[in-house]
PyMOL Python script that loads the backbone (N, CA, C, O; Angstrom):
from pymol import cmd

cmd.read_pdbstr("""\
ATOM      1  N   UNK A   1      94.991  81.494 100.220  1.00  0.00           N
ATOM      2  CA  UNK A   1      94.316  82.767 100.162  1.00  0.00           C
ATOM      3  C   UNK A   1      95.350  83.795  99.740  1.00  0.00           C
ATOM      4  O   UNK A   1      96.482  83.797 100.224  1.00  0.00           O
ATOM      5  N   UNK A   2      94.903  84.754  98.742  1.00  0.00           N
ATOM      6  CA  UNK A   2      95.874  85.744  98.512  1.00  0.00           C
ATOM      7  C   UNK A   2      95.146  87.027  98.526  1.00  0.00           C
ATOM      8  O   UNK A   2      94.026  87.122  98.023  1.00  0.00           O
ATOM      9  N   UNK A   3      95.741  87.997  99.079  1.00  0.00           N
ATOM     10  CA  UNK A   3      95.508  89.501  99.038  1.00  0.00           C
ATOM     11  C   UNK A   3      96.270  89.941  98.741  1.00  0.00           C
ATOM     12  O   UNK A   3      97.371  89.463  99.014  1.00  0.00           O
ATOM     13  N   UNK A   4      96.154  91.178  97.967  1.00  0.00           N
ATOM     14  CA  UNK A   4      97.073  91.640  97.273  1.00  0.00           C
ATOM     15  C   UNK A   4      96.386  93.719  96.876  1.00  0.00           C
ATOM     16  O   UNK A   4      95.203  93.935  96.615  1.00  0.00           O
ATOM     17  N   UNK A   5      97.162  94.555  96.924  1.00  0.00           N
ATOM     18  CA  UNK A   5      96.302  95.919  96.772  1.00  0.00           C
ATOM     19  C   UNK A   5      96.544  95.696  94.783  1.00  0.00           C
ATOM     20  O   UNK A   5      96.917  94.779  94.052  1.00  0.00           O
ATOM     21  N   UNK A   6      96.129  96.954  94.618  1.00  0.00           N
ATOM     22  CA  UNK A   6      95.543  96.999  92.933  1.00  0.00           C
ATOM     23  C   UNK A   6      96.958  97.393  92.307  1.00  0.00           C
ATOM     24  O   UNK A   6      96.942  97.174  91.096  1.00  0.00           O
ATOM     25  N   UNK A   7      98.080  97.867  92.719  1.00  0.00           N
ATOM     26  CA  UNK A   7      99.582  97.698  92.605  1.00  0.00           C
ATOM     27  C   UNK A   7     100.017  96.804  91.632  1.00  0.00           C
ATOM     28  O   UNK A   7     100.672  96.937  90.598  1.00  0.00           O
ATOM     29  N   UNK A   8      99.279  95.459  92.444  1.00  0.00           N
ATOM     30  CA  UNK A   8      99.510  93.999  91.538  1.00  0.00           C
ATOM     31  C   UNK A   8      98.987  93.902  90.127  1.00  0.00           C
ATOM     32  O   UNK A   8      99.560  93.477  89.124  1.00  0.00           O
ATOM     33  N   UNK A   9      97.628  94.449  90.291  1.00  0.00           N
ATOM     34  CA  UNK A   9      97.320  94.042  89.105  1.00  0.00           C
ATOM     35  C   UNK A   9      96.207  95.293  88.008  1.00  0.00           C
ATOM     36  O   UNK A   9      95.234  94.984  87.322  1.00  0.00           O
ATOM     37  N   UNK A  10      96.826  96.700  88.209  1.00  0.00           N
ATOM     38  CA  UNK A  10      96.266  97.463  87.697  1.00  0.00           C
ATOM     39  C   UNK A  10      97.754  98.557  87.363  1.00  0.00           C
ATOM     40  O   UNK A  10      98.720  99.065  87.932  1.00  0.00           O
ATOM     41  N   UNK A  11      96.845  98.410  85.543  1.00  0.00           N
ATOM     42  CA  UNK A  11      97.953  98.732  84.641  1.00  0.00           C
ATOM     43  C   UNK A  11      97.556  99.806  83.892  1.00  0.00           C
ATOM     44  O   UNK A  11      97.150  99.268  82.862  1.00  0.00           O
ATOM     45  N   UNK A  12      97.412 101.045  83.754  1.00  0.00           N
ATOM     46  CA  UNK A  12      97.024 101.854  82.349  1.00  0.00           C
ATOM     47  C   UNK A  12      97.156 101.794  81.471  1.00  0.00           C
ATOM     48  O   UNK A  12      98.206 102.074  80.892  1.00  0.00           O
ATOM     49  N   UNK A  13      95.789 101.263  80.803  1.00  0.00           N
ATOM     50  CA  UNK A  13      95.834 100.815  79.197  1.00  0.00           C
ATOM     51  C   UNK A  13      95.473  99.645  79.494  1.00  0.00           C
ATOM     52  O   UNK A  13      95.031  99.062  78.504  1.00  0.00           O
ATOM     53  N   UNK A  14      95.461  98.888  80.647  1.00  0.00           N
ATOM     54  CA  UNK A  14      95.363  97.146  80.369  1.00  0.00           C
ATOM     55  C   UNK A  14      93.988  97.182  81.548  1.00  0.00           C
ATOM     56  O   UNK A  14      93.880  97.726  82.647  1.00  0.00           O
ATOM     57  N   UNK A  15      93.215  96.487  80.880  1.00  0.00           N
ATOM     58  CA  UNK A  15      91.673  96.336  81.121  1.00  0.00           C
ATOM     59  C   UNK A  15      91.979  95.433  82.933  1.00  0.00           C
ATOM     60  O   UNK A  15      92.739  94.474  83.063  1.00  0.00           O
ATOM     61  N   UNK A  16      91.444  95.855  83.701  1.00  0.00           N
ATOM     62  CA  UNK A  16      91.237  95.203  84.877  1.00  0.00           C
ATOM     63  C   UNK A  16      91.005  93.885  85.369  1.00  0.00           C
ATOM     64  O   UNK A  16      91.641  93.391  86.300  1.00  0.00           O
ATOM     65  N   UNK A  17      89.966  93.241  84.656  1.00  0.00           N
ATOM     66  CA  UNK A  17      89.038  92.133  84.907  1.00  0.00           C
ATOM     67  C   UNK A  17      90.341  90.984  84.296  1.00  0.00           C
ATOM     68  O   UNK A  17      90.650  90.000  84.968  1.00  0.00           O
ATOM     69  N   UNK A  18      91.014  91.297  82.940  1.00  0.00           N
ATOM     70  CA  UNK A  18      92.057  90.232  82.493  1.00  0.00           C
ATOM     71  C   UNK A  18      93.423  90.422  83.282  1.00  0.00           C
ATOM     72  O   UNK A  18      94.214  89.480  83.326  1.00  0.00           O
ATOM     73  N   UNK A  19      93.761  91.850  84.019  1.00  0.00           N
ATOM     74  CA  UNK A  19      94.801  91.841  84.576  1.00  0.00           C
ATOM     75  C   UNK A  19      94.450  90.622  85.619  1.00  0.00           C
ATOM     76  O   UNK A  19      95.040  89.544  85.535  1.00  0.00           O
ATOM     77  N   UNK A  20      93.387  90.889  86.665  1.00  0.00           N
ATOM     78  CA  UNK A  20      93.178  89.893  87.444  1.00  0.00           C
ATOM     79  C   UNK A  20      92.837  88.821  87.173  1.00  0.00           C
ATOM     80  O   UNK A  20      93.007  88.088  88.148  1.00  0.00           O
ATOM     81  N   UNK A  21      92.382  88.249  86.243  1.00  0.00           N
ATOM     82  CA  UNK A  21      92.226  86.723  85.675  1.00  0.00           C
ATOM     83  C   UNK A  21      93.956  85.558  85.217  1.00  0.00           C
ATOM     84  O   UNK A  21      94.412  84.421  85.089  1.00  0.00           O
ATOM     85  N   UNK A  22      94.305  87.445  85.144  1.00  0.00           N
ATOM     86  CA  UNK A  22      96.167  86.518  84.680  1.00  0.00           C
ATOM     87  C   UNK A  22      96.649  86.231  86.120  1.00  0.00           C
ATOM     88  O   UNK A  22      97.764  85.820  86.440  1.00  0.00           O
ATOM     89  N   UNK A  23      95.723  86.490  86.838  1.00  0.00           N
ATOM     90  CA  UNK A  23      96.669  85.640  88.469  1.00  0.00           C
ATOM     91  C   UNK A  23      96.137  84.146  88.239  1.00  0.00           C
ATOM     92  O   UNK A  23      96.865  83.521  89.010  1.00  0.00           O
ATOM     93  N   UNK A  24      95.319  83.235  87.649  1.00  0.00           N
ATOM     94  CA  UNK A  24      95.016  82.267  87.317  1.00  0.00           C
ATOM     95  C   UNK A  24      95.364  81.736  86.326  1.00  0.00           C
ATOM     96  O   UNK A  24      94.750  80.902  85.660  1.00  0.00           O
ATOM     97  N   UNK A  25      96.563  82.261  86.124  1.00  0.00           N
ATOM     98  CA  UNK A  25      97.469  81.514  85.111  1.00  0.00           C
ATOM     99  C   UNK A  25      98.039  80.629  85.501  1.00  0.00           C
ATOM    100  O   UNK A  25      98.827  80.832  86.425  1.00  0.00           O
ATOM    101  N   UNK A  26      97.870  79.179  84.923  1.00  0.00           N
ATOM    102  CA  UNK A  26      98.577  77.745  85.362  1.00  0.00           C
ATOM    103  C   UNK A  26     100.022  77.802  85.850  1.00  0.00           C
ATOM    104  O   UNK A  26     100.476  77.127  86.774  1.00  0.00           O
ATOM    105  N   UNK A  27     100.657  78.652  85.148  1.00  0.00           N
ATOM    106  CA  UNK A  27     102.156  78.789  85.259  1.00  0.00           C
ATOM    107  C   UNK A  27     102.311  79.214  86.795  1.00  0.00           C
ATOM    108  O   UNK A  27     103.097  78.646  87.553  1.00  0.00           O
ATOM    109  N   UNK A  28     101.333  80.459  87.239  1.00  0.00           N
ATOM    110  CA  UNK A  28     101.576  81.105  88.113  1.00  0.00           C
ATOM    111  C   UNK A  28     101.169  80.318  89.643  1.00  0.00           C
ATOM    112  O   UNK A  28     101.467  80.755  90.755  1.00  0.00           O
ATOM    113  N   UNK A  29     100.533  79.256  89.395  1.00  0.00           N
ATOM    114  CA  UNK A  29      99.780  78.330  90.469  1.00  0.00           C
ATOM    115  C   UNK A  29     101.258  77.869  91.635  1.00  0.00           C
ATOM    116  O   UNK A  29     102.401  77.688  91.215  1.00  0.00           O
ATOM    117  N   UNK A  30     100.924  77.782  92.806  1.00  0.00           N
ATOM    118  CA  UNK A  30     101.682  77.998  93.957  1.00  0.00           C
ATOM    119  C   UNK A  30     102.177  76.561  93.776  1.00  0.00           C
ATOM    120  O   UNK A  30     103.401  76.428  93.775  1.00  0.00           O
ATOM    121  N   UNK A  31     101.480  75.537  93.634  1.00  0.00           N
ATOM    122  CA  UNK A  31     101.987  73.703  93.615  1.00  0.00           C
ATOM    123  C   UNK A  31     102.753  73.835  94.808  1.00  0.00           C
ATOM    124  O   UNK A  31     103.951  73.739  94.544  1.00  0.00           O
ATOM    125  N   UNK A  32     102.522  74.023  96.048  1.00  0.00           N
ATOM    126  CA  UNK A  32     103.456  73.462  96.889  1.00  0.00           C
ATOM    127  C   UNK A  32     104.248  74.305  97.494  1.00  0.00           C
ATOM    128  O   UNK A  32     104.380  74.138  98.706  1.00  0.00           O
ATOM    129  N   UNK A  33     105.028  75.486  96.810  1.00  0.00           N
ATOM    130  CA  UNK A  33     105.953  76.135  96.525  1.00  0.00           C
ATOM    131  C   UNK A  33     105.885  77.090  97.958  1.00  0.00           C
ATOM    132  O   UNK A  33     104.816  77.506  98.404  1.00  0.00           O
ATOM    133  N   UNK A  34     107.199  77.358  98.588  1.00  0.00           N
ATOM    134  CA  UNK A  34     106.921  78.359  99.813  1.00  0.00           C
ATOM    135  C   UNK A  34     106.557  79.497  99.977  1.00  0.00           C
ATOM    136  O   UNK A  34     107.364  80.403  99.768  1.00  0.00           O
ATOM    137  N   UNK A  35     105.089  79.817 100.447  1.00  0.00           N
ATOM    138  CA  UNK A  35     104.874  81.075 100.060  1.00  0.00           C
ATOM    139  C   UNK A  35     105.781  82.298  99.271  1.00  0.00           C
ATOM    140  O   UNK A  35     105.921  82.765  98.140  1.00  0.00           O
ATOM    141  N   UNK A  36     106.253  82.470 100.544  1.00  0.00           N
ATOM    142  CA  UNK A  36     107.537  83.589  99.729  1.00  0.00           C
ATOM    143  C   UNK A  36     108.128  83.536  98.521  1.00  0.00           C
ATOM    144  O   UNK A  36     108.454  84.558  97.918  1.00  0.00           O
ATOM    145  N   UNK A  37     108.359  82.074  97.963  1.00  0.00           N
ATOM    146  CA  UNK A  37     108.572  81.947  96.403  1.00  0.00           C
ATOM    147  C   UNK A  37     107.410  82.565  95.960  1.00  0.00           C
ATOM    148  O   UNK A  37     107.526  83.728  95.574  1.00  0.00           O
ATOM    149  N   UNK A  38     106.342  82.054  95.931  1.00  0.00           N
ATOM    150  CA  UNK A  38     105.393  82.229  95.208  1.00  0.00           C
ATOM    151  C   UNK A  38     105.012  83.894  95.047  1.00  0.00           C
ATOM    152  O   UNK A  38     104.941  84.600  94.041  1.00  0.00           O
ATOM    153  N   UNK A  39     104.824  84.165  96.341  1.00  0.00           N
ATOM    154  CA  UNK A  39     104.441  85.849  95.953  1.00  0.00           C
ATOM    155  C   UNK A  39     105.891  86.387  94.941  1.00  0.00           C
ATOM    156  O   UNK A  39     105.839  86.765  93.770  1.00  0.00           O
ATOM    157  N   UNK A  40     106.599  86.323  95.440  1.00  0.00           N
ATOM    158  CA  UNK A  40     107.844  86.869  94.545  1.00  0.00           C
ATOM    159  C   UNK A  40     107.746  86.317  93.276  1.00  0.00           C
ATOM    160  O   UNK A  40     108.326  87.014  92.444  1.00  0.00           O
ATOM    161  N   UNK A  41     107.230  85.331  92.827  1.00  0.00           N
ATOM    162  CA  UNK A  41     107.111  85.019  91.445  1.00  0.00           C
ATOM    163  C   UNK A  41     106.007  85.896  91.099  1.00  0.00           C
ATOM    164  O   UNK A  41     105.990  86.543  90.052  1.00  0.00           O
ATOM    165  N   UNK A  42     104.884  85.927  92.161  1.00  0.00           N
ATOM    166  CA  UNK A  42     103.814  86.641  91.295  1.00  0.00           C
ATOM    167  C   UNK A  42     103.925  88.277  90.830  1.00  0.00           C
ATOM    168  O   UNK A  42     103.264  88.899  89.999  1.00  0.00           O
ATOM    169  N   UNK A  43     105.176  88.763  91.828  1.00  0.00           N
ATOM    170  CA  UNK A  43     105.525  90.359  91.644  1.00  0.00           C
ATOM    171  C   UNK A  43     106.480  90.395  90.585  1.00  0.00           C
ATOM    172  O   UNK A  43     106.535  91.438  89.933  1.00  0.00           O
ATOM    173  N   UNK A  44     107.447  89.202  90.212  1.00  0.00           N
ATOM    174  CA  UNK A  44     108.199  89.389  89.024  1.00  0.00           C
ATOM    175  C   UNK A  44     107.372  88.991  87.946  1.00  0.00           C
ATOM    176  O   UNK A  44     107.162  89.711  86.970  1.00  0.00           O
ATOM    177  N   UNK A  45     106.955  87.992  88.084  1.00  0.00           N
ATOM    178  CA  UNK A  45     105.896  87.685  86.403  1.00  0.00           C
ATOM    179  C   UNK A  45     104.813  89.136  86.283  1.00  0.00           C
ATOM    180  O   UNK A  45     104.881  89.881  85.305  1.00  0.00           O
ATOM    181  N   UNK A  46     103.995  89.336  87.245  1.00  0.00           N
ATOM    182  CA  UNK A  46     103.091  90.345  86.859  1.00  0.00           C
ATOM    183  C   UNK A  46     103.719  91.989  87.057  1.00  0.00           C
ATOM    184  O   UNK A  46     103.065  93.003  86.815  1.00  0.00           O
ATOM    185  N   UNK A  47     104.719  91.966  87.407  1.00  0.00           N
ATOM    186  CA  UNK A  47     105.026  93.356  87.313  1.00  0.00           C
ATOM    187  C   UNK A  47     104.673  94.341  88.362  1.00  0.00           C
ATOM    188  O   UNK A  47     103.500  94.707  88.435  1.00  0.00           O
ATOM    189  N   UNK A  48     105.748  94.910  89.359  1.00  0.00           N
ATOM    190  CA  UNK A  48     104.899  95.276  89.991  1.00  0.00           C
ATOM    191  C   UNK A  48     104.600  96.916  89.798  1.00  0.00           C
ATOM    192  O   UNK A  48     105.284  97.422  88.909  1.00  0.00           O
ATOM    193  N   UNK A  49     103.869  97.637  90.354  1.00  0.00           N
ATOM    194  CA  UNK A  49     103.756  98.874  89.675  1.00  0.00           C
ATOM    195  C   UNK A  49     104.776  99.988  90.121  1.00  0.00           C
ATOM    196  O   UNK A  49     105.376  99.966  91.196  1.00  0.00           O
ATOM    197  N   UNK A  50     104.912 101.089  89.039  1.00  0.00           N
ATOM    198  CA  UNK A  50     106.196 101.846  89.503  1.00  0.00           C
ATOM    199  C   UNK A  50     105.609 103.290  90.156  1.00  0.00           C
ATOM    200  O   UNK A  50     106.330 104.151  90.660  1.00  0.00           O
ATOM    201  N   UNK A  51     104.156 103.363  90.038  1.00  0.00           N
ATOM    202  CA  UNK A  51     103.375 104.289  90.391  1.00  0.00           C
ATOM    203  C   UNK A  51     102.519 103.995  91.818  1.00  0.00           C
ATOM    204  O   UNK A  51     101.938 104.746  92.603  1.00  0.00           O
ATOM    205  N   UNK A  52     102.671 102.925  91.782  1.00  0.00           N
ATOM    206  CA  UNK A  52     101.772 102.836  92.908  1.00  0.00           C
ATOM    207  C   UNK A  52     102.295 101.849  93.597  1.00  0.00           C
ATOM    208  O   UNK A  52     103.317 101.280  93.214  1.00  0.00           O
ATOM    209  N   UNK A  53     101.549 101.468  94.887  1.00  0.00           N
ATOM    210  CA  UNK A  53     102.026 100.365  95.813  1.00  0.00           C
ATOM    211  C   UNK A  53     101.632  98.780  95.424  1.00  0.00           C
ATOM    212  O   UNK A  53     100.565  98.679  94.818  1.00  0.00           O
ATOM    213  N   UNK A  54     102.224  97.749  95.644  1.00  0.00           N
ATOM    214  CA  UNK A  54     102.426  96.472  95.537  1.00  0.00           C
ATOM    215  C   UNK A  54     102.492  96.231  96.842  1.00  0.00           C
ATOM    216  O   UNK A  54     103.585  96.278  97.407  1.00  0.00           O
ATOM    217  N   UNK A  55     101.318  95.931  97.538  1.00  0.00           N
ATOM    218  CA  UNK A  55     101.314  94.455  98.246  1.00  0.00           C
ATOM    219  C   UNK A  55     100.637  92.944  98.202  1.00  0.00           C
ATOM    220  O   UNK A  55      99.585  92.705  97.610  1.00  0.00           O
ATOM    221  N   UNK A  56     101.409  91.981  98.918  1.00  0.00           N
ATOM    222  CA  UNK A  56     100.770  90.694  98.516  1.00  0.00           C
ATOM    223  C   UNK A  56     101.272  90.453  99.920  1.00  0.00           C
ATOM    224  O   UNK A  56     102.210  90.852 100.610  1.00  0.00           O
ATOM    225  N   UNK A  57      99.660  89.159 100.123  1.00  0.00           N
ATOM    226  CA  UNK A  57      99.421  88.696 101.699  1.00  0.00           C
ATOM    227  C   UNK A  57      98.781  87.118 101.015  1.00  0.00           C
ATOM    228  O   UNK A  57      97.741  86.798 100.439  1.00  0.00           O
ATOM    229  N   UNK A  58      99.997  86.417 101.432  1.00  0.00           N
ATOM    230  CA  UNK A  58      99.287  84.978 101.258  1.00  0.00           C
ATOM    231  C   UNK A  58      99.275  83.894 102.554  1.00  0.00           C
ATOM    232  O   UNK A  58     100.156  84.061 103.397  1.00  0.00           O
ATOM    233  N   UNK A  59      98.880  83.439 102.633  1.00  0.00           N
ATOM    234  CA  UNK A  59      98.580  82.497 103.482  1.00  0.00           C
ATOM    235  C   UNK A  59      97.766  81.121 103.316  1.00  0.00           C
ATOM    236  O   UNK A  59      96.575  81.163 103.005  1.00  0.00           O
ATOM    237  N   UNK A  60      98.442  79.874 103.534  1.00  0.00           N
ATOM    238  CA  UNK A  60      97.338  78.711 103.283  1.00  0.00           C
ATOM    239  C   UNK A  60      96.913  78.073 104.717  1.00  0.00           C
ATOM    240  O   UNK A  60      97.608  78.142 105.731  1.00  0.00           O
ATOM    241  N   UNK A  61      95.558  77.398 104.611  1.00  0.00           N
ATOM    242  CA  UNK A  61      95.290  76.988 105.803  1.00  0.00           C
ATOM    243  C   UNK A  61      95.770  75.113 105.611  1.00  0.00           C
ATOM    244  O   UNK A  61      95.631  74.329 104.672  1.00  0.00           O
ATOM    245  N   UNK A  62      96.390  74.963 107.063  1.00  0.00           N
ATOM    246  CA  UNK A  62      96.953  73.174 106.851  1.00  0.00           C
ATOM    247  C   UNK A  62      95.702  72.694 107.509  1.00  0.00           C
ATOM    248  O   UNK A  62      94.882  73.302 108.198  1.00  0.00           O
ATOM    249  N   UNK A  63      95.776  71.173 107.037  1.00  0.00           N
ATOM    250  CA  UNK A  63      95.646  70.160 107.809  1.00  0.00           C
ATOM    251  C   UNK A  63      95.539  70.092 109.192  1.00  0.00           C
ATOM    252  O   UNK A  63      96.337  70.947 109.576  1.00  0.00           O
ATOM    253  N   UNK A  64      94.924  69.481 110.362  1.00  0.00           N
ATOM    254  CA  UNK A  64      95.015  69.542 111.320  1.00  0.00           C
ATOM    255  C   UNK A  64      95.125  68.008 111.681  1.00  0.00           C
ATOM    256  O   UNK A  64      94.324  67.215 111.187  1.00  0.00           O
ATOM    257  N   UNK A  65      95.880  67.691 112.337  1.00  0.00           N
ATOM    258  CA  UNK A  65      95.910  66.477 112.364  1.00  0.00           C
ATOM    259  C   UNK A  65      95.162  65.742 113.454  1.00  0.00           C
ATOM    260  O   UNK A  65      95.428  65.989 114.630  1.00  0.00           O
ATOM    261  N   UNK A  66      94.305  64.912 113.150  1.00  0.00           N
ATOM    262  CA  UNK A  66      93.030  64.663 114.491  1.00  0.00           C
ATOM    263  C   UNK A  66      93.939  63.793 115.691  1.00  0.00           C
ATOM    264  O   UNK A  66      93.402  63.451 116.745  1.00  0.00           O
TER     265      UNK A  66
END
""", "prot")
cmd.dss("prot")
cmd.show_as("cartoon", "prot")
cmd.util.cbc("prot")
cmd.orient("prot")
């Protein structure tokens, strides 16, 4: 699960709906990776904003083991 405010992915001049579709970029996919990598990849690849706030809230749910 990721949350994230509009920081992440709202740009002036760059249309909304594709800013947020570029978080579903293959490249950008977590595979495993420890959260904290991952958000930090997603604030350096997407840029984070210099006007406004950047946050990101991820979290995955595990396995429970019966």
């Amino acid at each position: 699960m990721l949350l994230y405010t509009e920081g992440l992915v709202e740009r002036r001049g760059l249309d909304l709906d594709q800013s947020v579709a570029g978080l579903a970029r293959p490249e950008l996919a977590a595979h495993g990776a420890p959260l904290t990598e991952w958000t930090q990849r997603l604030i350096d690849e997407l840029g984070a904003s210099e006007s406004d706030d950047t946050t990101v809230l991820a979290f995955r749910l595990l396995a429970r083991d019966a």
